[in-house]
C-alpha positions in Angstrom: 80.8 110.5 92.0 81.7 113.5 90.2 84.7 116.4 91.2 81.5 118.4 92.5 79.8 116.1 94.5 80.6 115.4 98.2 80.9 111.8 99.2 78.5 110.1 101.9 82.0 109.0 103.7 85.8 109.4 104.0 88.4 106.9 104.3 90.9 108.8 107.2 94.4 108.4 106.5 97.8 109.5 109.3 99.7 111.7 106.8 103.5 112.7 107.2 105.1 115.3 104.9 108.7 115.4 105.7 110.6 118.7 104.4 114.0 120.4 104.8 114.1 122.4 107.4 116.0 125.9 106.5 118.8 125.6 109.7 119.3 122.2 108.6 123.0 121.7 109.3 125.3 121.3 106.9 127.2 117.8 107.0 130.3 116.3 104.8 129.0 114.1 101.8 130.2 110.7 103.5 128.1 111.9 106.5 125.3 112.6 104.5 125.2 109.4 102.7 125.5 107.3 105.8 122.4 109.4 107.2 120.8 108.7 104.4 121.1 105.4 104.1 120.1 104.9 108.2 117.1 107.0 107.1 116.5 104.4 104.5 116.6 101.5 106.7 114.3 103.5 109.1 111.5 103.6 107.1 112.2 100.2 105.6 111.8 98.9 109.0 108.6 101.1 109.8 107.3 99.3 106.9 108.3 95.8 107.7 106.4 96.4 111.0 103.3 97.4 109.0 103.5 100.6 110.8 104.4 102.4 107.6 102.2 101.4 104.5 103.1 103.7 102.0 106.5 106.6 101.5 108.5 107.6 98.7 110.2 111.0 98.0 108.9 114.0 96.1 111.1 115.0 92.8 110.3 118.2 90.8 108.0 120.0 93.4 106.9 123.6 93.7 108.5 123.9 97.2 111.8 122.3 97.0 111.6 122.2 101.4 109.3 119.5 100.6 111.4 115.7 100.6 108.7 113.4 101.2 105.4 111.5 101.9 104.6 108.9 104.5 101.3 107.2 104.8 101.4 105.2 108.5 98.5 103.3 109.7 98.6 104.6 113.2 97.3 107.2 114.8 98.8 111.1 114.6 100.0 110.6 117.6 102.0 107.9 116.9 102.9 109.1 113.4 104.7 112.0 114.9 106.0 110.1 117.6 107.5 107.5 114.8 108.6 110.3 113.0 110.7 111.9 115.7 112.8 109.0 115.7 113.8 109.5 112.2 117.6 109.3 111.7 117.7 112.3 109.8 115.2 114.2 112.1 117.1 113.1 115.2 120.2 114.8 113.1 117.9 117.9 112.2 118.5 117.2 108.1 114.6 116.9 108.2 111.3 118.0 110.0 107.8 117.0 109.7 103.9 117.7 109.4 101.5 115.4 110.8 98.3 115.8 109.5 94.7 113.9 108.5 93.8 113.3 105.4 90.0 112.8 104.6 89.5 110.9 100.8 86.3 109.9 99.8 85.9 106.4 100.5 87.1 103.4 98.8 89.2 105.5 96.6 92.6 104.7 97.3 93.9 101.1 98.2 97.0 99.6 99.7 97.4 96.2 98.3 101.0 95.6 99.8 99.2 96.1 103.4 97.6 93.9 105.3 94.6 94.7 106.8 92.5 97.9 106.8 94.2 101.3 106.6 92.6 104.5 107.7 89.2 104.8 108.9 86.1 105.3 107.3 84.1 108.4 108.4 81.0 109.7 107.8 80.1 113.0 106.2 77.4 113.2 109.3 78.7 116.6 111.6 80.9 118.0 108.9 
């Protein structure tokens, strides 16, 4: 398959971009590490639960709003739910996107997860 070339069908992934939001209350730096280390242990936990199957902060990004990525292997539903029991969402440090994201198919894998992730989709009604 080539750049130009639309694939015959998707693999569906639950997306979470988490950001900064701009009223994001200011906290004292032992605060802030102690949030950031529940936050760790959050996701960690997400992930142990196979919930969460791939996340890891952004670093030098156009948008500096922009923290991180989450790929869960739920629903968007349940992605945001998940989400809104965040640590550092509950403590309004961060907010979130939920979204869908449609990649041709078979071309990402997560080999730390077991079982399938996303859903495969058809190109059929698009």
């Amino acid at each position: 398959m080539t750049a130009g070339d639309v694939p015959d069908a998707f693999d569906v992934f639950t997306v979470v971009i988490l950001r900064r939001p701009v009223d994001a209350p200011e906290l004292p730096q032992d605060e802030l590490e102690a949030l950031q280390e529940r936050h760790l242990a959050y996701r960690a936990e997400l992930g142990r639960r196979g919930v969460l199957v791939a996340n890891g902060p952004f670093l030098e990004q156009s948008n500096p709003s922009f923290r991180g990525m989450s790929i869960f292997r739920s629903d968007p539903d349940e992605a945001a739910r998940l989400s809104a029991e965040d640590p550092s969402v509950l403590a309004g440090r961060l907010a979130f996107e939920v979204m869908q994201w449609w990649v041709g198919a078979g071309s990402l894998a997560f080999p730390g997860a077991e079982g399938t992730v996303g859903e495969r989709r058809s190109t059929d009604g698009l």
